[in-house]
N, C-alpha and C positions, 0 to 999 in steps of 0.2 A: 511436413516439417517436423523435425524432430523435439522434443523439449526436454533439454536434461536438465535435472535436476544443479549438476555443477556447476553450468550453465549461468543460470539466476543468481547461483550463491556467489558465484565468480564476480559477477557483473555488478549487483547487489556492492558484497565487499569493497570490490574496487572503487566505487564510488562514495562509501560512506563510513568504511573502518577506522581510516585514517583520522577524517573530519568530525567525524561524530562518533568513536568511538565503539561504532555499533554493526554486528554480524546479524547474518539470516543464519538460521539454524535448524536443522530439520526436526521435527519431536515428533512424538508418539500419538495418542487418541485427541489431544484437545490443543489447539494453539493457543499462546499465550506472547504476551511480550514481559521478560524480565530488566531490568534495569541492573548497572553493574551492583557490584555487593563483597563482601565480603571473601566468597567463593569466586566469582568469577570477575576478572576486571573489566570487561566489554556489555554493555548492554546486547539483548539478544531478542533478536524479534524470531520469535521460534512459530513454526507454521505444521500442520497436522500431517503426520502417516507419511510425510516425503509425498504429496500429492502438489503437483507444479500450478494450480487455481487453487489452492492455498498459501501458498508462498508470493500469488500477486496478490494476494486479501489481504493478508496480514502486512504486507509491505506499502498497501494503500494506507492502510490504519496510521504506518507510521510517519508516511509522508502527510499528514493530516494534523498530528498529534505536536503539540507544542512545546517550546523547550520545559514550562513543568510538567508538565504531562509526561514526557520522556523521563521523569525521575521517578515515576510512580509506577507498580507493576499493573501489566494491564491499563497503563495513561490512567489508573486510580478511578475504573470503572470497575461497576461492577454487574458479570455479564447475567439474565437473567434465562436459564435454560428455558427447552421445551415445554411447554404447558401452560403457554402467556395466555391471557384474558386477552379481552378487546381492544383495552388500554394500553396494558402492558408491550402490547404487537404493534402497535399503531408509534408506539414512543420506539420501538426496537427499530422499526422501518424508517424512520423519520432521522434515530443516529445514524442507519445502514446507508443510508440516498450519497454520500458523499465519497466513503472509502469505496462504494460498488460502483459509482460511476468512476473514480480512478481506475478500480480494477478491469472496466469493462475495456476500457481505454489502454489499459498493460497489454491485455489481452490481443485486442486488433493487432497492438505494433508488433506482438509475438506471432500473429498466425494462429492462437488458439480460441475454438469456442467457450464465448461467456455465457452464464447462466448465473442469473441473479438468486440470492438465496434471501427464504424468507425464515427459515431456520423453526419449526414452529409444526412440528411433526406431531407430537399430539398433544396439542392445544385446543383449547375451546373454541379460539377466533378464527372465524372465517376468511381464511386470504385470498385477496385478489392476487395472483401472481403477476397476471399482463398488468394491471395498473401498478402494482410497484415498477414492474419492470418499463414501463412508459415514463416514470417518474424519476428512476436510472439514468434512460437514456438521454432524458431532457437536462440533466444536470450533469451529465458524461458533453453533453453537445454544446452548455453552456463551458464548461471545461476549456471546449477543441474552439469555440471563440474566443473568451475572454481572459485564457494563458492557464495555469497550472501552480499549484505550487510548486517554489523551486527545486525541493528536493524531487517531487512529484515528475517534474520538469527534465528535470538532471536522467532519472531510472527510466522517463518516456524514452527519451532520446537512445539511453544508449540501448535499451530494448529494441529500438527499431533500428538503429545501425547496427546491430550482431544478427537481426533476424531478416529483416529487409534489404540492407544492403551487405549483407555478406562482410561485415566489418567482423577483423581478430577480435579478442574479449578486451585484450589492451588499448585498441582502438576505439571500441566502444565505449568504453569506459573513460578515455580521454572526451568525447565526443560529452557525456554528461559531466567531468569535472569543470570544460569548461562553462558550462551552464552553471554549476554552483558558483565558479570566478566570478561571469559576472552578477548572478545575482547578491553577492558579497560586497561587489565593488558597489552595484547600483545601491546599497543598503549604505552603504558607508556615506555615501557620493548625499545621502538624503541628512544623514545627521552631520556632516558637516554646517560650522557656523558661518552666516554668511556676511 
């Protein structure tokens, strides 16, 4: 199976430029998500080197990430490189469980292998990789029971009708706005008065 890169960004776009104002964007050594500004009017969830398992990571993040968090660069985290203590690694994995079970779940509906990342290359703390990645998967599974976030939802879908079933980008793309419809309407449908 192939994965291009304009691919995701198409698919991506389609489904969330309009609505939320927000592109995928490809960057250089380190991903980041910017919010709009000044310079740029769209927010931009930029992902590393043009490598296609960084662009479903950082796309997990933002299907995760809440509308303040969306105004803040980085969702107004702040990321703690290479050379975490015990502590430090144990709290890094504990944020990671959620956007990597997204991601593993992008992944399957695309045809690509996942690999959980524990980011932590020379660090003092000892990683279990299988036990994160056990811990992944049980919350990637609790995911594929209990629904998705909607934007979450919306980018599964049309991932798996462009890669799965052979669906145009346009079609796919229709395939997750209508998951944002309804989750819009179901939102609305809740704060009505009754």
């Amino acid at each position: 199976m192939i994965h291009r890169l304009e691919d995701v960004t198409a698919l991506f776009d389609g489904l969330f430029q309009q609505r939320f104002n927000t592109r995928l964007v490809r960057g250089g050594d380190e991903p980041l998500y910017r919010p709009a500004d000044a310079d740029c009017p769209y927010h931009r969830v930029v992902f590393a080197r043009g490598f296609y398992a960084s662009a479903l990571h950082e796309i997990s993040h933002w299907c995760i990430a809440g509308e303040r968090r969306r105004l803040l660069e980085d969702y107004g985290y702040w990321y703690l490189p290479d050379g975490r203590d015990e502590e430090q690694q144990r709290r890094f994995e504990a944020a990671e469980i959620a956007p990597q079970a997204l991601e593993m779940l992008f992944s399957r509906a695309c045809g690509l292998r996942f690999h959980v990342s524990v980011d932590n290359l020379g660090g003092e703390a000892e990683v279990d990789r299988e036990a994160f990645h056990g811990r992944v998967a049980a919350r990637s599974a609790r995911y594929a029971r209990e629904g998705l976030p909607p934007r979450a939802e919306a980018f599964h879908a049309a991932l798996t009708a462009f890669h799965q079933c052979d669906s145009a980008i346009g079609e796919a793309v229709e395939s997750g706005l209508t998951i944002l419809d309804q989750a819009r309407s179901s939102a609305s449908q809740i704060c009505l008065p009754s």
